[in-house]
Biopython code that builds the backbone (N, CA, C, O; Angstrom):
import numpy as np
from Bio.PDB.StructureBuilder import StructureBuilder

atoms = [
    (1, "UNK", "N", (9.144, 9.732, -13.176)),
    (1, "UNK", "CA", (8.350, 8.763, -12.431)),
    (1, "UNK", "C", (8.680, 8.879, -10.948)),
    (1, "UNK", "O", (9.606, 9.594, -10.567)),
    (2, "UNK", "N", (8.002, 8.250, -10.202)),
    (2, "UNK", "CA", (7.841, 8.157, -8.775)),
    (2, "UNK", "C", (7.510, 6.975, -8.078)),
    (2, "UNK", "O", (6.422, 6.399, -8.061)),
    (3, "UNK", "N", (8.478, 6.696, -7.548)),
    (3, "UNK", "CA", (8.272, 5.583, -6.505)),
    (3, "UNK", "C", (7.750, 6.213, -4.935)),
    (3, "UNK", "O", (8.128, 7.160, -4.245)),
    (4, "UNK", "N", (6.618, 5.089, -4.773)),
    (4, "UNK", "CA", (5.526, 5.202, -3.241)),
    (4, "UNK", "C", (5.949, 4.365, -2.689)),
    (4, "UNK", "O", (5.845, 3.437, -3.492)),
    (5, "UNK", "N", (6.459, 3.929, -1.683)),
    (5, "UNK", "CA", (6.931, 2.731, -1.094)),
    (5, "UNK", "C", (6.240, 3.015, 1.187)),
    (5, "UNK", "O", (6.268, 3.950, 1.988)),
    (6, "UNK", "N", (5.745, 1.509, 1.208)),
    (6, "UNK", "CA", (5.688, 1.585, 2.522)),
    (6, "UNK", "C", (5.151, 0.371, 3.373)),
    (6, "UNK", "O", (4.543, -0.620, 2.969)),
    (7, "UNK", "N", (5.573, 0.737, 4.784)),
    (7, "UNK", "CA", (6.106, -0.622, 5.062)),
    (7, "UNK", "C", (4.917, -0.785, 6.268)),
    (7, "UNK", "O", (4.817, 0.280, 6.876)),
    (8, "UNK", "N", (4.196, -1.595, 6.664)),
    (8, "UNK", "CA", (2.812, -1.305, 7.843)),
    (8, "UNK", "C", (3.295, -2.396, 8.728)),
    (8, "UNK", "O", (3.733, -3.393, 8.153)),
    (9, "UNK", "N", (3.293, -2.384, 9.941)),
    (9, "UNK", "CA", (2.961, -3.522, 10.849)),
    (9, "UNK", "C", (1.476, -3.428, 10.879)),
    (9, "UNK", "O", (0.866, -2.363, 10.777)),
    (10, "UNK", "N", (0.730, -5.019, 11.078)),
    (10, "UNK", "CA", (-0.520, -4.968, 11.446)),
    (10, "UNK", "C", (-0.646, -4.934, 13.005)),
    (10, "UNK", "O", (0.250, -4.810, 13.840)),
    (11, "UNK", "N", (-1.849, -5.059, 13.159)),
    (11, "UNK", "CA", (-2.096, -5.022, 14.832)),
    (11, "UNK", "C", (-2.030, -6.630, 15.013)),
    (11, "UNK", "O", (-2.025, -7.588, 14.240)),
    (12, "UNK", "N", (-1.972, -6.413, 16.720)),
    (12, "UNK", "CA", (-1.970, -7.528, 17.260)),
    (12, "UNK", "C", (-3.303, -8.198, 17.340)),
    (12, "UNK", "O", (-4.160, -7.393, 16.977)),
    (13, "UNK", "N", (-3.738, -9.172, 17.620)),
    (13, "UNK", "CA", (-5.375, -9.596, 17.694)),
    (13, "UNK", "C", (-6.049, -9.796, 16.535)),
    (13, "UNK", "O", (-7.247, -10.076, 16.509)),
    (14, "UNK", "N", (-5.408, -9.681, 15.634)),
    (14, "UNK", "CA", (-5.850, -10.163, 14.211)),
    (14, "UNK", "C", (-5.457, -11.292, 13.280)),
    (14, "UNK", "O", (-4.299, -11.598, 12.994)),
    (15, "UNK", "N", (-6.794, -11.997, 12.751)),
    (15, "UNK", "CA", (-5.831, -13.018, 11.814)),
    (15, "UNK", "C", (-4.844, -12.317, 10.303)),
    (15, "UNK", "O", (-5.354, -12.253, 9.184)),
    (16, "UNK", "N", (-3.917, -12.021, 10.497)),
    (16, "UNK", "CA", (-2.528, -11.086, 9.597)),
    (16, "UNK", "C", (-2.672, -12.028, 8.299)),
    (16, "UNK", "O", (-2.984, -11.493, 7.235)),
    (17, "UNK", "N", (-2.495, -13.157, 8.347)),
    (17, "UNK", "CA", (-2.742, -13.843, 7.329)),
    (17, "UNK", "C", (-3.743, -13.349, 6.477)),
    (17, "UNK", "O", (-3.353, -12.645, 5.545)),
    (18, "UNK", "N", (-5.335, -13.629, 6.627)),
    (18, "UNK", "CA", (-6.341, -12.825, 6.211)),
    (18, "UNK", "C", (-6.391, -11.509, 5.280)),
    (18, "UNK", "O", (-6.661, -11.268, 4.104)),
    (19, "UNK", "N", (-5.946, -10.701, 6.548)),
    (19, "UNK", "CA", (-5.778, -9.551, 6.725)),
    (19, "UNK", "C", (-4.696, -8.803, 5.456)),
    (19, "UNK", "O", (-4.865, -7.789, 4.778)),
    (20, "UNK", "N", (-3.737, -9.640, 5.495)),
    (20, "UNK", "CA", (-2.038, -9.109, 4.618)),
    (20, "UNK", "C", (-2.934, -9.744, 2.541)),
    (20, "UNK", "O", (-2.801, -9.138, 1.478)),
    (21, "UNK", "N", (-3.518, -10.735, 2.735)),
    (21, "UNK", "CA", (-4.334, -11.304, 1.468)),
    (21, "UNK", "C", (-5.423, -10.197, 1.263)),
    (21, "UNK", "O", (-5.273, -9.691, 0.151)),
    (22, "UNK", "N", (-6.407, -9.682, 1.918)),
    (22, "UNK", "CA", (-7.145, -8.872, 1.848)),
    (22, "UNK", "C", (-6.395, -7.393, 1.271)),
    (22, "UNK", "O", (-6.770, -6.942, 0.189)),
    (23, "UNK", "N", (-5.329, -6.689, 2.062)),
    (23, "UNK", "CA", (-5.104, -5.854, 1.923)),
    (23, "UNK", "C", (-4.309, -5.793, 0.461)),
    (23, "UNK", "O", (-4.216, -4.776, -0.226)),
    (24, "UNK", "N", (-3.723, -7.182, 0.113)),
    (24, "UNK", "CA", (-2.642, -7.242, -1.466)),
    (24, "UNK", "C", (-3.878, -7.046, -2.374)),
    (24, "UNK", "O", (-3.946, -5.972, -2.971)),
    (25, "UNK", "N", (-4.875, -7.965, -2.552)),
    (25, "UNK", "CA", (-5.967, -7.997, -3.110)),
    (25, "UNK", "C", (-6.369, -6.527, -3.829)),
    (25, "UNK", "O", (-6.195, -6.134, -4.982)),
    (26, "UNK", "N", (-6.963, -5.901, -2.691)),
    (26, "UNK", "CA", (-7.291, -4.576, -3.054)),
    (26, "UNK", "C", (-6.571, -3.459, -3.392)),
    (26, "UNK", "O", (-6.942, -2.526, -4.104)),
    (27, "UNK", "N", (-5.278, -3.644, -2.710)),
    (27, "UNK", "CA", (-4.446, -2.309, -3.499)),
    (27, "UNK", "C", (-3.949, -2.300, -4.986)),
    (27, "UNK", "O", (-3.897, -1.489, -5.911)),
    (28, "UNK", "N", (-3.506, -4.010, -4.684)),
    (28, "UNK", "CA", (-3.137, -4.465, -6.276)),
    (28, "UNK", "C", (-3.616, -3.954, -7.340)),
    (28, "UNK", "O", (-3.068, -3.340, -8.255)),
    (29, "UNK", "N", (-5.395, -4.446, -7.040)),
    (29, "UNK", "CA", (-6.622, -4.016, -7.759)),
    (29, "UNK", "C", (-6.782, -2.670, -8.511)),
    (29, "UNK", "O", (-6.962, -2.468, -9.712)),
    (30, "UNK", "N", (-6.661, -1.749, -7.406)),
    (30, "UNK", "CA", (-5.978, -0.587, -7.757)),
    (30, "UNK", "C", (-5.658, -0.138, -9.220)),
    (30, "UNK", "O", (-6.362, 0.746, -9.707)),
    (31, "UNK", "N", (-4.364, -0.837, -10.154)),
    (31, "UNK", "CA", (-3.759, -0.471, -10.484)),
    (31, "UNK", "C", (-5.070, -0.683, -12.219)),
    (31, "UNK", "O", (-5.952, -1.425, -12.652)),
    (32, "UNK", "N", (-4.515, 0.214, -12.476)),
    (32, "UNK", "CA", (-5.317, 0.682, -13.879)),
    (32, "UNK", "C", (-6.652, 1.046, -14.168)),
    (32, "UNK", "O", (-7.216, 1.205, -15.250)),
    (33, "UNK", "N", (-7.101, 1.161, -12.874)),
    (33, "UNK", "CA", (-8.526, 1.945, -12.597)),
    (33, "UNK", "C", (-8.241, 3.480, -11.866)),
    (33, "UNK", "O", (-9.284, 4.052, -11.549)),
    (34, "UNK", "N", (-6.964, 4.225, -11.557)),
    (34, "UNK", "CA", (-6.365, 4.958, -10.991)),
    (34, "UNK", "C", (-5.647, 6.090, -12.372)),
    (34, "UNK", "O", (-6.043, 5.500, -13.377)),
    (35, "UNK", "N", (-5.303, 6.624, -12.587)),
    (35, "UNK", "CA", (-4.922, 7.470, -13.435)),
    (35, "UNK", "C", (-3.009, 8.001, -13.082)),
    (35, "UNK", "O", (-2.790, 8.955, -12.336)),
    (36, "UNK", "N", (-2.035, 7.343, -13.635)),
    (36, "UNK", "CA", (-1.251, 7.445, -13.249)),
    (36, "UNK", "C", (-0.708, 6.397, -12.069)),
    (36, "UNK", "O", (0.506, 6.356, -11.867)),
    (37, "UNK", "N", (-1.082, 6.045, -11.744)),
    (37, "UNK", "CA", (-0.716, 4.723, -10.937)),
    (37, "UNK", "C", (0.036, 3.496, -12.342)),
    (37, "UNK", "O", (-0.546, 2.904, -13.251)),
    (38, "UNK", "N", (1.092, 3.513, -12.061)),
    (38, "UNK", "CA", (2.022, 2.470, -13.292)),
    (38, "UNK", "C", (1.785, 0.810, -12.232)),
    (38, "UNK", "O", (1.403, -0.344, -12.427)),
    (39, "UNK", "N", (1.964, 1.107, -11.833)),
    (39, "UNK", "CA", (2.728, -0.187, -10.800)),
    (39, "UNK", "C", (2.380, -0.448, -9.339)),
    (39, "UNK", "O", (2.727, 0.458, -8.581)),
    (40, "UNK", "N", (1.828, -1.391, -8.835)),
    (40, "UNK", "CA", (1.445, -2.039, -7.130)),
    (40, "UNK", "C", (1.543, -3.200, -6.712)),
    (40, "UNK", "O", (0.624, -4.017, -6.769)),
    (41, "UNK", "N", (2.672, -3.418, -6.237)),
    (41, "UNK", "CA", (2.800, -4.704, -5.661)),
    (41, "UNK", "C", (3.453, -4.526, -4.364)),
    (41, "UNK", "O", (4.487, -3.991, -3.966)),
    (42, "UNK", "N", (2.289, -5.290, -3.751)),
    (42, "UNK", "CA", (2.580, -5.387, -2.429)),
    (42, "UNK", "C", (2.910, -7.061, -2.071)),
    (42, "UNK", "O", (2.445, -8.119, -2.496)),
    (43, "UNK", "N", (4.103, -6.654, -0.928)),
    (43, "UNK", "CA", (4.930, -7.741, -0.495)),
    (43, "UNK", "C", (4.319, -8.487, 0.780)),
    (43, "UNK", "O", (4.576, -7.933, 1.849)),
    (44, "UNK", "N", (3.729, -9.385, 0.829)),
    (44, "UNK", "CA", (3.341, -10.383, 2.002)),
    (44, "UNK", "C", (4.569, -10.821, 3.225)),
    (44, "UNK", "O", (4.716, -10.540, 4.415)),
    (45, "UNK", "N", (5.257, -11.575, 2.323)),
    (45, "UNK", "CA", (6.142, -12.787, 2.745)),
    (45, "UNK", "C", (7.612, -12.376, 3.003)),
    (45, "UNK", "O", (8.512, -13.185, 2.774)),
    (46, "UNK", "N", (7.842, -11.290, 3.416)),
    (46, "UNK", "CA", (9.438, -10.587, 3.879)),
    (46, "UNK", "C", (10.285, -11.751, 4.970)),
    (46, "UNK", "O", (9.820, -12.671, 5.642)),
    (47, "UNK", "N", (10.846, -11.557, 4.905)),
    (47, "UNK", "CA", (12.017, -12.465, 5.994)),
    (47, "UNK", "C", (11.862, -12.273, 7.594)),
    (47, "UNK", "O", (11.131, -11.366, 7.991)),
    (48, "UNK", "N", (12.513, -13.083, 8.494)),
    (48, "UNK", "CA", (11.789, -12.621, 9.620)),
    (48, "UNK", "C", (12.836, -11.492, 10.131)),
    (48, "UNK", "O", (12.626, -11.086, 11.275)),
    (49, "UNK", "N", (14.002, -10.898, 9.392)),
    (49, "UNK", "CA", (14.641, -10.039, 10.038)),
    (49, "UNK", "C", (13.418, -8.448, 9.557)),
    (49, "UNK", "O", (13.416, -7.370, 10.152)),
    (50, "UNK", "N", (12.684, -8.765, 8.566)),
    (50, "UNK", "CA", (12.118, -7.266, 8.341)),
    (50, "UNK", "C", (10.854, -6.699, 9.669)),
    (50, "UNK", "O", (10.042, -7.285, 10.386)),
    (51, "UNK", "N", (11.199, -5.515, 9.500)),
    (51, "UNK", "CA", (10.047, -4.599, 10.468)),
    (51, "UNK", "C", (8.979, -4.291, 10.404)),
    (51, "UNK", "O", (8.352, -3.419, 11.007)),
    (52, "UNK", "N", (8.640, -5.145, 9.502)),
    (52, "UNK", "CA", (7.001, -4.641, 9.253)),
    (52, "UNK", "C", (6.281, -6.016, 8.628)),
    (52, "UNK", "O", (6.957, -7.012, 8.371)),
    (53, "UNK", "N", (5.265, -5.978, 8.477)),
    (53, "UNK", "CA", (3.948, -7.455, 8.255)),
    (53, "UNK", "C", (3.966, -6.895, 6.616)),
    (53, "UNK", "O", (3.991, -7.717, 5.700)),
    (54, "UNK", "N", (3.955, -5.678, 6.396)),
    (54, "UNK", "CA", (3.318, -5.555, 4.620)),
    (54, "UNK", "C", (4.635, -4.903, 3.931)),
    (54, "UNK", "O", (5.486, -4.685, 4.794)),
    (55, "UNK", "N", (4.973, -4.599, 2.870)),
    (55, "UNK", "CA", (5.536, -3.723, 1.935)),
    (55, "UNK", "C", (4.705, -3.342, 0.190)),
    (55, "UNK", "O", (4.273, -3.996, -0.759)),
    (56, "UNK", "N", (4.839, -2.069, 0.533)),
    (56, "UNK", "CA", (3.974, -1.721, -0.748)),
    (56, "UNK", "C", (5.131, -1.174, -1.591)),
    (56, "UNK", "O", (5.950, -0.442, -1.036)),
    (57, "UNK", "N", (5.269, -1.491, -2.970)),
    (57, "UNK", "CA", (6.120, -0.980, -4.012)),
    (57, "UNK", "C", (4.952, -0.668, -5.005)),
    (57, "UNK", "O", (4.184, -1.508, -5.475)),
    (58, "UNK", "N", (4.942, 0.991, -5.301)),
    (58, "UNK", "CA", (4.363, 1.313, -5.820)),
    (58, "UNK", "C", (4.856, 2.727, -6.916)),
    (58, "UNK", "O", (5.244, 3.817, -6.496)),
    (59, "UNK", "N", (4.680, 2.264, -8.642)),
    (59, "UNK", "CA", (5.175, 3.503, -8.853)),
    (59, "UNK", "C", (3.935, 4.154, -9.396)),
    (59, "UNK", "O", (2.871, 3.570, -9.596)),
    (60, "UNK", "N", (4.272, 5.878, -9.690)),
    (60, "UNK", "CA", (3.675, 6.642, -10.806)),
    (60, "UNK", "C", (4.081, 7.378, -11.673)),
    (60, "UNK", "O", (5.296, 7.379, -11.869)),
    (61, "UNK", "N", (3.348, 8.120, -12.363)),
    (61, "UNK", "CA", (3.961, 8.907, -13.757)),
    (61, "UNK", "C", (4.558, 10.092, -13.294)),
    (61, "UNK", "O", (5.269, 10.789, -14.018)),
    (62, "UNK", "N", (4.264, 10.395, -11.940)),
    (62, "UNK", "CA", (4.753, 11.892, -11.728)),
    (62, "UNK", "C", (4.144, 12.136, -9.763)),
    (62, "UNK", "O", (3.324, 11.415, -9.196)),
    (63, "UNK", "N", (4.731, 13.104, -9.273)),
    (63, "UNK", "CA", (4.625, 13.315, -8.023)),
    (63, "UNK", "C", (3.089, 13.895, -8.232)),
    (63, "UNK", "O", (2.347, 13.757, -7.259)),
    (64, "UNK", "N", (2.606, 14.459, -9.277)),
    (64, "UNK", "CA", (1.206, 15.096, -9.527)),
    (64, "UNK", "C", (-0.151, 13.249, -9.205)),
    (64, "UNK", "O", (-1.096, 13.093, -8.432)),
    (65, "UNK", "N", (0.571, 12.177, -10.375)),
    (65, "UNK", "CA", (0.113, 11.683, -10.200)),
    (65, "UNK", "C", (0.240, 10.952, -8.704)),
    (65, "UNK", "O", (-0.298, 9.853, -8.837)),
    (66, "UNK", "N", (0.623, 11.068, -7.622)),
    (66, "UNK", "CA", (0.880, 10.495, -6.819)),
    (66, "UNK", "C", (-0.015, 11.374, -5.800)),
    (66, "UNK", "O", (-0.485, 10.836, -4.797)),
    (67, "UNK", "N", (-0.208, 12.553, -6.043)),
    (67, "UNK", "CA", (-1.213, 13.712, -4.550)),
    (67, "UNK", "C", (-2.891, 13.149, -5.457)),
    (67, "UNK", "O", (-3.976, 12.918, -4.923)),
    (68, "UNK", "N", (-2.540, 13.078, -6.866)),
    (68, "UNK", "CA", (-4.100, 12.208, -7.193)),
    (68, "UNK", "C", (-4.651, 11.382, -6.438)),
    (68, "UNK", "O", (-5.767, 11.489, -5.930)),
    (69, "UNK", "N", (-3.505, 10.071, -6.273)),
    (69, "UNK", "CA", (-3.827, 9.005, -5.887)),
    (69, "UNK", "C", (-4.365, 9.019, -4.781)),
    (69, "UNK", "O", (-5.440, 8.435, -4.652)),
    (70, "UNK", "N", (-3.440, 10.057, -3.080)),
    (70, "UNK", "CA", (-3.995, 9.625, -2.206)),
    (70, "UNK", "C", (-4.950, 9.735, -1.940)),
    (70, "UNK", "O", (-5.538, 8.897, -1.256)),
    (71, "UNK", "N", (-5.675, 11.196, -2.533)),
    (71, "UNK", "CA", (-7.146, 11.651, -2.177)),
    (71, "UNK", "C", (-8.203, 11.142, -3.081)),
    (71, "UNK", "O", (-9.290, 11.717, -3.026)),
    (72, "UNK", "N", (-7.956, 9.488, -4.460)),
    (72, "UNK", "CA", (-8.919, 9.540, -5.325)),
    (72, "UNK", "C", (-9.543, 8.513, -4.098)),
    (72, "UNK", "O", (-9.089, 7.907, -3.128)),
    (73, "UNK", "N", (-10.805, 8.696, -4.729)),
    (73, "UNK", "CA", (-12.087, 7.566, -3.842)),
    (73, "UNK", "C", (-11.651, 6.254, -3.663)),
    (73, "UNK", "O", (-11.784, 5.630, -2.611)),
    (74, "UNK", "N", (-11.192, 5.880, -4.565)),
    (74, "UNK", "CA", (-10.735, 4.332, -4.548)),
    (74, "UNK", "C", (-9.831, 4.311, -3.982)),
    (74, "UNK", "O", (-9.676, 3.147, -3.615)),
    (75, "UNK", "N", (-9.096, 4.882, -3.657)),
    (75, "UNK", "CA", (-7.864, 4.385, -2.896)),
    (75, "UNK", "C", (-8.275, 4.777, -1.604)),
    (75, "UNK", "O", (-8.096, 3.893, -0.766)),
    (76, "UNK", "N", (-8.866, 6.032, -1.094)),
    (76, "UNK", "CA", (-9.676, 6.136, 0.296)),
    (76, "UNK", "C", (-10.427, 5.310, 0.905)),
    (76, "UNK", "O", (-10.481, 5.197, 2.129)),
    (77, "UNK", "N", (-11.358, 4.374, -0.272)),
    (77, "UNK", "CA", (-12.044, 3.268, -0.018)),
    (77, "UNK", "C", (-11.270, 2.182, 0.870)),
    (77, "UNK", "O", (-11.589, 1.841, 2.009)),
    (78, "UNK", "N", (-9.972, 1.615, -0.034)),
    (78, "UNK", "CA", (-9.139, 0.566, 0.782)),
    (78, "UNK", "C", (-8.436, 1.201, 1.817)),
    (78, "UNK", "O", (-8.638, 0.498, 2.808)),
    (79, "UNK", "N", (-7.681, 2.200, 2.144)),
    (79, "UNK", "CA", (-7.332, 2.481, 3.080)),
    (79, "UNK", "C", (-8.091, 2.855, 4.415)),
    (79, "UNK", "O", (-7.571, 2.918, 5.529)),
    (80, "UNK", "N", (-9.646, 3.133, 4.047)),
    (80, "UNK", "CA", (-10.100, 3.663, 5.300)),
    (80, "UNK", "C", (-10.939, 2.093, 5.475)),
    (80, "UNK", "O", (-11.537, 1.899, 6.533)),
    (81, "UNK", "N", (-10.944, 1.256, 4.643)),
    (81, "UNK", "CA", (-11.755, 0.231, 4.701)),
    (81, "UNK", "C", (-11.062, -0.623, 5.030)),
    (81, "UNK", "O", (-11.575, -1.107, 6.039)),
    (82, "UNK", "N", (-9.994, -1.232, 4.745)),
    (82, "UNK", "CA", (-9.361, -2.690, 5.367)),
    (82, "UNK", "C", (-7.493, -1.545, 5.704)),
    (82, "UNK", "O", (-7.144, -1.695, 6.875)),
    (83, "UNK", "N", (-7.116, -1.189, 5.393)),
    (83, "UNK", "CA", (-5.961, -1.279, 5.593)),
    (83, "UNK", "C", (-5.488, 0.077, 6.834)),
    (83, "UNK", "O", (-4.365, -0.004, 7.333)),
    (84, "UNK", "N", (-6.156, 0.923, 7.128)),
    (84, "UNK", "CA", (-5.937, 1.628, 8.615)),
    (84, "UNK", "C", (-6.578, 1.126, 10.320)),
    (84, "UNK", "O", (-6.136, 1.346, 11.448)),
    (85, "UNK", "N", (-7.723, 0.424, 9.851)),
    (85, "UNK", "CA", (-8.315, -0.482, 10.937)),
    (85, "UNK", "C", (-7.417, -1.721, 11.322)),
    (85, "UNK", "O", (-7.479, -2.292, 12.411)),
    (86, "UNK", "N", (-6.508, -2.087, 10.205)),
    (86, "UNK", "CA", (-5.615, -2.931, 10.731)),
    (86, "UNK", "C", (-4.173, -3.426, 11.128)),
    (86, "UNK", "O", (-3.684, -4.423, 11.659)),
    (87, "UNK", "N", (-3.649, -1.984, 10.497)),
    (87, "UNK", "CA", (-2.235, -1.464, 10.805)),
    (87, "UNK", "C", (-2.346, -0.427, 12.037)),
    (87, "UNK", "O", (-3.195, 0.430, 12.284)),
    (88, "UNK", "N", (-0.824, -0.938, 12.927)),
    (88, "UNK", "CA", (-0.459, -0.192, 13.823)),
    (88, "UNK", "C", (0.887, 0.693, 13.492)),
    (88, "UNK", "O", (1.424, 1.367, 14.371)),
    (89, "UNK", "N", (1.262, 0.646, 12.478)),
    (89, "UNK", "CA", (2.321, 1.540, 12.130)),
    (89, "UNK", "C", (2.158, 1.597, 10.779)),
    (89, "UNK", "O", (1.516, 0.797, 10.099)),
    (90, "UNK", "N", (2.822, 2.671, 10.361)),
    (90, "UNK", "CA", (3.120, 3.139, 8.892)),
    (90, "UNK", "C", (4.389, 4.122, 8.610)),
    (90, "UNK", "O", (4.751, 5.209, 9.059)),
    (91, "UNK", "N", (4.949, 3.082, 7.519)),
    (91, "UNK", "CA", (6.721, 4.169, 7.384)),
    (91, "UNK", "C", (6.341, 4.195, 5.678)),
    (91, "UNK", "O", (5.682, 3.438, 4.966)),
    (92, "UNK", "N", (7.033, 5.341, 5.444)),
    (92, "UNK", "CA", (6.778, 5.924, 3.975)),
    (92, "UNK", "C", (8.005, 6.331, 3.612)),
    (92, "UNK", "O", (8.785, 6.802, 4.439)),
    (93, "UNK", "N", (8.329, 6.180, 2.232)),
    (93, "UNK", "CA", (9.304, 6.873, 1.392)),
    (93, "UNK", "C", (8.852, 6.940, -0.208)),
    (93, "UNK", "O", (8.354, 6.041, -0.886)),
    (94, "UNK", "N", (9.189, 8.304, -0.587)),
    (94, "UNK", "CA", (8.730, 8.627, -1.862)),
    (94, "UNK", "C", (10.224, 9.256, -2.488)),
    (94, "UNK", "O", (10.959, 10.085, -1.951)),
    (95, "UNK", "N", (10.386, 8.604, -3.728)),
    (95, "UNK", "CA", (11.402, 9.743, -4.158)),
    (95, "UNK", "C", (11.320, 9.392, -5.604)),
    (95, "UNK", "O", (11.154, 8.240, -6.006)),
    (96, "UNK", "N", (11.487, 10.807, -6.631)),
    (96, "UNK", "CA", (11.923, 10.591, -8.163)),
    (96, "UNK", "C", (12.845, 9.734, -8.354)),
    (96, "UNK", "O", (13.798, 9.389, -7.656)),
    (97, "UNK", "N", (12.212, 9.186, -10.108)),
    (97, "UNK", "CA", (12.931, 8.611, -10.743)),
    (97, "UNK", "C", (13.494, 8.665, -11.897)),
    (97, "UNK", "O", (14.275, 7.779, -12.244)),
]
sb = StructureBuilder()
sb.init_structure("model")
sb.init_model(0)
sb.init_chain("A")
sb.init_seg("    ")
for serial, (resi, resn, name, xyz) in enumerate(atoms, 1):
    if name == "N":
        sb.init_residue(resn, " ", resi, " ")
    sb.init_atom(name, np.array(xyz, "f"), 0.0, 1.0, " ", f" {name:<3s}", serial, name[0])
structure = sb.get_structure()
């Protein structure tokens, strides 16, 4: 298995609130319409020492299923649709499990 993990600041000028509900919504959604996608939960509500507005914990069945994921439609959908128009950063870590 494989853990996807990552952490976004949103932009400034936006309602984040909205925005952080919108983006859990749809990735969440995600999960079992995806092939290999086990697991998505994304974190809203981090502490105020963390560096970022979102955290995504996400696993899969395999690093195969994971190069699926980024390029399937549905997941291009939310990312090019609510969640890159409204993040100003993005940190990533992937590693076997």
């Amino acid at each position: 298995m494989v853990k996807h993990m990552i952490v976004w600041s949103l932009k400034d000028g936006i309602d984040k609130d909205a925005v952080k509900a919108e983006i859990k919504k749809q990735l969440e959604d995600l999960t079992g319409k995806i092939d290999g996608l086990l697991e998505m939960k994304i974190i809203t509500n981090g502490l105020d020492s963390s560096k970022g507005d979102l955290f995504m914990d996400s696993t899969f069945e395999s690093v195969e299923a994971l190069k699926v994921y980024a390029v399937h439609p549905l997941h291009v959908a939310v990312a090019d649709g609510i969640v890159r128009p409204n993040t100003a950063s993005r940190a990533s870590y992937d590693y076997e499990i």
